[in-house]
C-alpha positions as CSV (number, residue, x, y, z in Angstrom):
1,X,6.0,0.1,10.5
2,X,6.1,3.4,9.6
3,X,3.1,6.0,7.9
4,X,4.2,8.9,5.6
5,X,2.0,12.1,5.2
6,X,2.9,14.8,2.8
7,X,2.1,18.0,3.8
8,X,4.0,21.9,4.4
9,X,3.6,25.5,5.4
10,X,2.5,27.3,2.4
11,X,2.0,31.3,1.7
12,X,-1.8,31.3,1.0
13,X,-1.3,33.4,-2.1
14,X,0.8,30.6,-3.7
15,X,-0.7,27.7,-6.2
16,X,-2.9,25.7,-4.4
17,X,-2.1,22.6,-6.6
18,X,0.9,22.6,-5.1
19,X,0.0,22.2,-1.5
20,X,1.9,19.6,0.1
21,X,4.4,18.4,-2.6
22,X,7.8,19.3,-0.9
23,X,7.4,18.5,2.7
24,X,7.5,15.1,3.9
25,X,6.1,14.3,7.3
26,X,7.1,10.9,8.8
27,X,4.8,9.8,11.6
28,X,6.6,7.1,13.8
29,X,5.9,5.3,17.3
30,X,9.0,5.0,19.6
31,X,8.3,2.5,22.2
32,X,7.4,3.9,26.3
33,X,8.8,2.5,29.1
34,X,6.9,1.6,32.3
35,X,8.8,5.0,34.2
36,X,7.4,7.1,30.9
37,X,3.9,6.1,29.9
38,X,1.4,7.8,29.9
39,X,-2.1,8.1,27.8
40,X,-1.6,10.6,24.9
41,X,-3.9,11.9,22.1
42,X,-1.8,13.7,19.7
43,X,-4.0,15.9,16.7
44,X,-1.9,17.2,13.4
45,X,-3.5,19.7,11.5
46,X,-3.2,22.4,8.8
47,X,-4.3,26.0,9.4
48,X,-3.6,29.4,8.1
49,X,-1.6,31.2,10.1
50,X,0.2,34.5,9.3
51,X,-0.5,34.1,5.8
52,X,0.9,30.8,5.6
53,X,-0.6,27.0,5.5
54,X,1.1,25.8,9.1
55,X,1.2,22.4,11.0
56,X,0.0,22.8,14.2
57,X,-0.4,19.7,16.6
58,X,-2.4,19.5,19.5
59,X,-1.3,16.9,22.4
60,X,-3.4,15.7,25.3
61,X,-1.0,13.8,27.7
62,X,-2.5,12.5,30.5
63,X,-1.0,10.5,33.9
64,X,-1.4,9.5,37.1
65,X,0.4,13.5,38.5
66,X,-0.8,15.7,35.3
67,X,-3.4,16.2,32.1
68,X,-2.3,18.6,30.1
69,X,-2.7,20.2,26.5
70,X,-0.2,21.7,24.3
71,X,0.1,23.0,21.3
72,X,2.6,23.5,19.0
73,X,3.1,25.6,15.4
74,X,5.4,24.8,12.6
75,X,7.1,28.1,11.5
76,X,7.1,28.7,7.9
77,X,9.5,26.6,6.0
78,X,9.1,24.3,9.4
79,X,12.2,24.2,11.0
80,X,11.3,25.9,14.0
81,X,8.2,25.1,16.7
82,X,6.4,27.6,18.7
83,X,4.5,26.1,21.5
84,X,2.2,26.7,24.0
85,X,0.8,24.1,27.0
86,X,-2.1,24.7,29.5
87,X,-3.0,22.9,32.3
88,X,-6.3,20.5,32.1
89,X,-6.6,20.2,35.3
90,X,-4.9,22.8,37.7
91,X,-5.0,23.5,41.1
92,X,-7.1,26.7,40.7
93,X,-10.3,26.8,39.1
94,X,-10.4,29.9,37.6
95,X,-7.3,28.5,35.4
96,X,-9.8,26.2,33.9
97,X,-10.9,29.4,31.8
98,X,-8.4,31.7,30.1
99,X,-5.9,32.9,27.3
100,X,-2.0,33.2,26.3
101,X,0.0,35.0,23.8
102,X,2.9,34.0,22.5
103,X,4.7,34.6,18.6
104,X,4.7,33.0,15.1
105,X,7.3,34.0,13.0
106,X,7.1,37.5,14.8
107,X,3.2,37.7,14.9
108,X,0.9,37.3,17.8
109,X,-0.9,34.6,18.2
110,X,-3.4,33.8,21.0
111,X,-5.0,30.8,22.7
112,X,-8.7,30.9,24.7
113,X,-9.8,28.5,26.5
114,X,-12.6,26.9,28.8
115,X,-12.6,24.0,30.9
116,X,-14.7,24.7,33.2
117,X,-17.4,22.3,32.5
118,X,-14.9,19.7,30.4
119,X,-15.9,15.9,30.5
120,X,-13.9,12.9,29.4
121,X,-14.7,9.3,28.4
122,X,-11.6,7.1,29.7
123,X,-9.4,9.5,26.9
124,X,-6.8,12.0,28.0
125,X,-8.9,14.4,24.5
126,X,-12.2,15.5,26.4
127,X,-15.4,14.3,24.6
128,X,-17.8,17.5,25.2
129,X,-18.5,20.6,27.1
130,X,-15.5,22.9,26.7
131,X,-13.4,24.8,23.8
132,X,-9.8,25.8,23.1
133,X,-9.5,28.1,20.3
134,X,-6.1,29.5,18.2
135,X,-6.3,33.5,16.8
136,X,-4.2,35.1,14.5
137,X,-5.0,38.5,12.7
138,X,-8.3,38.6,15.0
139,X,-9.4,35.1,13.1
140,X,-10.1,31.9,14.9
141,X,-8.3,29.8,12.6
142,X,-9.0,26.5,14.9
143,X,-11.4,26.0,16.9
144,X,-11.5,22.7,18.9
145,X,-14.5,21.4,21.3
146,X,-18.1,21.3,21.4
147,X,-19.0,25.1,23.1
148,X,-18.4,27.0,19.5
149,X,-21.4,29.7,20.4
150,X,-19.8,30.3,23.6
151,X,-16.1,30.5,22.3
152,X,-17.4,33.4,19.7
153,X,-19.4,35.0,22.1
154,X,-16.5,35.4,24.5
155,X,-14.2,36.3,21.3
156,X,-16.0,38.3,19.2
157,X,-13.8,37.7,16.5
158,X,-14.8,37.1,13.0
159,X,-14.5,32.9,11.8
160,X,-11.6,32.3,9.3
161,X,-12.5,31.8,5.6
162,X,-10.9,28.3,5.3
163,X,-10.9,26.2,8.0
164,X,-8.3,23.8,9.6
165,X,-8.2,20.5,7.9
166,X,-7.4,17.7,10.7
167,X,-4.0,15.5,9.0
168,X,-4.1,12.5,11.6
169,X,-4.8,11.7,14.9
170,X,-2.3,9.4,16.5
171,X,-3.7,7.5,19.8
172,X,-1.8,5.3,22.6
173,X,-4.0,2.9,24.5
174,X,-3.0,0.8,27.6
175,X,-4.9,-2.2,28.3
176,X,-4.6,-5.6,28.8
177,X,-6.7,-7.3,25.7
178,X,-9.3,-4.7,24.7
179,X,-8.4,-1.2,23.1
180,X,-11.2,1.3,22.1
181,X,-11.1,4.8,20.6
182,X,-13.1,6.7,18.4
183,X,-12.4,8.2,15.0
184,X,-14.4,10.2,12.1
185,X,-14.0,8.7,8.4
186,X,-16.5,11.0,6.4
187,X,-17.2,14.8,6.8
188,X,-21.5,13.7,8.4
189,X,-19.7,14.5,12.1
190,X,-20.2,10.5,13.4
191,X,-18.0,9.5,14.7
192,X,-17.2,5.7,15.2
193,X,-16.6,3.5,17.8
194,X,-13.3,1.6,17.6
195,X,-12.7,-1.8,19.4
196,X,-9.1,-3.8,18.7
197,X,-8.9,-7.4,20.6
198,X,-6.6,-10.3,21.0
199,X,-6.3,-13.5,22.6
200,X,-2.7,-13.7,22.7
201,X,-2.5,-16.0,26.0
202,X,-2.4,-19.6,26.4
203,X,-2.5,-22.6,24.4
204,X,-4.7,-22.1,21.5
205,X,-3.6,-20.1,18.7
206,X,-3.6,-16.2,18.9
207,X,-6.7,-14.4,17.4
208,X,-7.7,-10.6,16.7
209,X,-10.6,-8.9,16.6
210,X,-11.2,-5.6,14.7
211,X,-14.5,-3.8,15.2
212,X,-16.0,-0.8,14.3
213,X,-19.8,0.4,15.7
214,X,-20.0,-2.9,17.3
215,X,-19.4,-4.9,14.5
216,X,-17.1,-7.5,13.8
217,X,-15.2,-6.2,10.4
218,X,-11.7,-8.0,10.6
219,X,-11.0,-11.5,12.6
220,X,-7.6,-12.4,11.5
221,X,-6.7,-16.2,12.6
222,X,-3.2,-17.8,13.6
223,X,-1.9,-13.9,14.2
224,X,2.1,-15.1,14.8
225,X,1.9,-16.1,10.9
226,X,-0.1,-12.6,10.0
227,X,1.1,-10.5,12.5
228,X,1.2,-7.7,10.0
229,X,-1.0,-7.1,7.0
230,X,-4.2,-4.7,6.0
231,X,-7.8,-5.1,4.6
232,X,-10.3,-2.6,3.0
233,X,-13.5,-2.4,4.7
234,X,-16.9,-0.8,4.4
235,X,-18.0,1.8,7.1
236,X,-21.6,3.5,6.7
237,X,-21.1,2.8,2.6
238,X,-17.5,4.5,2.5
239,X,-14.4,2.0,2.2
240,X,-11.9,2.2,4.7
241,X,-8.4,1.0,4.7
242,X,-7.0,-0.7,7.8
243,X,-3.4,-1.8,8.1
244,X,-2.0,-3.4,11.6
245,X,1.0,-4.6,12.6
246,X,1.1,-6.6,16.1
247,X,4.7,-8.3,16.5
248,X,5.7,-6.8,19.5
249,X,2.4,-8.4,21.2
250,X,4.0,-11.6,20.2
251,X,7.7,-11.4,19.9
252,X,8.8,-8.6,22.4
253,X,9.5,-7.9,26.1
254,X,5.8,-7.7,27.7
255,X,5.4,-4.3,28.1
256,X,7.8,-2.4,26.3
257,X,6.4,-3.0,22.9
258,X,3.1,-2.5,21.0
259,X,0.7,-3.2,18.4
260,X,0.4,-0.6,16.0
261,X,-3.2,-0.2,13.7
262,X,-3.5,2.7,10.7
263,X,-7.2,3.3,9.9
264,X,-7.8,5.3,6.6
265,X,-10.6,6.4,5.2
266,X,-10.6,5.5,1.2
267,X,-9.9,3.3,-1.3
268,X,-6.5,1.3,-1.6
269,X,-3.6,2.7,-3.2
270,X,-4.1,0.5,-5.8
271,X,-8.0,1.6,-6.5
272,X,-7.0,4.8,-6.5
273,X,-4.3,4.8,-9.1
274,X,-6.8,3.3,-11.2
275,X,-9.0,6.0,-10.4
276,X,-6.6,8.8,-11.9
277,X,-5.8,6.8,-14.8
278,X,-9.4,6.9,-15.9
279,X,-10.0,10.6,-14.8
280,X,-6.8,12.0,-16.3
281,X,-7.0,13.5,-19.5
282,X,-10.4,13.8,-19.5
283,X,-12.4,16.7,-20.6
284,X,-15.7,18.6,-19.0
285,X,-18.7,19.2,-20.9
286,X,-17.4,22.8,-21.3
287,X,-14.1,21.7,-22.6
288,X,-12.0,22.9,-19.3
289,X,-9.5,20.4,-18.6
290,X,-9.9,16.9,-16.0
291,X,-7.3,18.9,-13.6
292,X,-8.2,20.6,-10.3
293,X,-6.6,21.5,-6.9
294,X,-6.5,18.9,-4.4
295,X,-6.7,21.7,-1.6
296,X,-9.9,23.2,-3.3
297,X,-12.0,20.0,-4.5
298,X,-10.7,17.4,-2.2
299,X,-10.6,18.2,1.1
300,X,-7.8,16.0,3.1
301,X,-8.8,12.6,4.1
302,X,-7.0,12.4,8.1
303,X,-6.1,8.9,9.4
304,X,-6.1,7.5,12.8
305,X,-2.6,5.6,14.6
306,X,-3.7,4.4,16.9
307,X,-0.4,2.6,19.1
308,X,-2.1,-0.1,21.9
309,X,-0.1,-1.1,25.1
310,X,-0.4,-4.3,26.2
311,X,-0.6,-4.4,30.1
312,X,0.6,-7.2,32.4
């Protein structure tokens, strides 16, 4: 299964409206050997960068030798990647807390960080207590982490006027029958707690489980006849759209393949195509037209992959 995003690098003085209609991104999950694995969080956002809507990703790799983070920028028209990778963990503790430079399309860009005082909840992404910030033209123009005082204290530079919009977040998961993760479907800051599990062993038919804030949302029966297929639920009022598809876990080489789960906050597809239908055309009070820019009314609605391992 693969997920298609739309999105590009974009000079901020260009149309708005057209943000994001020439540049397709394809988001797909190779399989990891046992030699390869390792626990990965992998963040794709947009920021403004050198006058110019870029990708950046962010990449928490995590396993049993290293934990490290590294970041990487689209250059303009995207054909090129700058990157940049700290250590999590090193061997020195005053590396925890520190800064690099390196260059976007000819400007300087720099990366601060603290992680002195990082914790982490079983996920190679820390959960609280640190920051990691990107700086260009003496902006922060993303700013990950929970310490955001500290980060502009240390700084001192001014907050950039729009700020990064988070794409996806793509997840791998080893386990043997229970995955969890956490992910954020509205702008309130909750966010909620994800639990995927299967009874793919034995004699009775295979059964999942999808939950979300401890509750039961999706229980799909007889899985190796609906090994792939999606379902809209409600979370905290807002619908979200849930797609899996788990026939590695039932058809492949234990181990080498895995189950594959898209959660995305929204209506269908379907709803929403009946949405624009209605809205288009229409007219305001004030007689201004039913048109606007998707980049200045409707703030991107990021997704989470997550890609769960099935251990032995």
């Amino acid at each position: 299964m693969a997920f298609h995003l739309s999105f590009r690098s974009q000079s901020v003085s260009s149309s708005k409206s057209n943000h994001g209609s020439h540049l397709t991104k394809r988001i797909t999950e190779e399989p990891f050997t046992s030699k390869t694995a390792e626990s990965t969080v992998t963040c794709i956002y947009q920021a403004n960068i050198a006058g110019y809507w870029r990708n950046v990703s962010v990449l928490w790799c995590k396993n049993l030798m290293n934990h490290t983070l590294n970041l990487k920028v689209d250059s303009a028209r995207g054909e090129f990647h700058y990157t940049c990778k700290i250590d999590v963990k090193p061997w020195y503790f005053w590396n925890k807390r520190g800064y690099k430079t390196f260059e976007v399309d000819g400007h300087q860009v720099q990366v601060f960080w603290d992680l002195r005082s990082v914790k982490f909840s079983g996920s190679p992404e820390p959960c609280s207590d640190y920051y990691v910030a990107l700086v260009s033209d003496e902006e922060v123009v993303l700013l990950l982490g929970d310490y955001k005082k500290k980060a502009y204290k240390r700084m001192k530079m001014r907050q950039t006027v729009v700020e990064a919009v988070l794409l996806v977040k793509r997840e791998n998961v080893f386990a043997k029958k229970s995955f969890s993760t956490k992910a954020m479907f509205d702008d309130k800051g909750k966010e909620s707690d994800i639990v995927v599990e299967s009874s793919t062993i034995g004699h009775k038919d295979p059964e999942m489980w999808i939950s979300i804030d401890g509750i039961v949302l999706i229980h799909v029966k007889n899985l190796q006849w609906k090994f792939r297929g999606n379902q809209t639920v409600m979370v905290n009022k807002q619908p979200v759209q849930v797609f899996w598809d788990v026939h590695d876990w039932l058809f492949s080489v234990p181990g080498l393949g895995h189950g594959l789960f898209i959660f995305k906050p929204g209506p269908s597809d379907a709803e929403s195509d009946k949405e624009d239908r209605a809205f288009e055309g229409c007219d305001s009070d004030d007689g201004s037209s039913g048109y606007y820019s998707t980049r200045s009314y409707a703030p991107f609605e990021s997704c989470l992959v997550l890609c769960a391992y099935k251990l032995e």
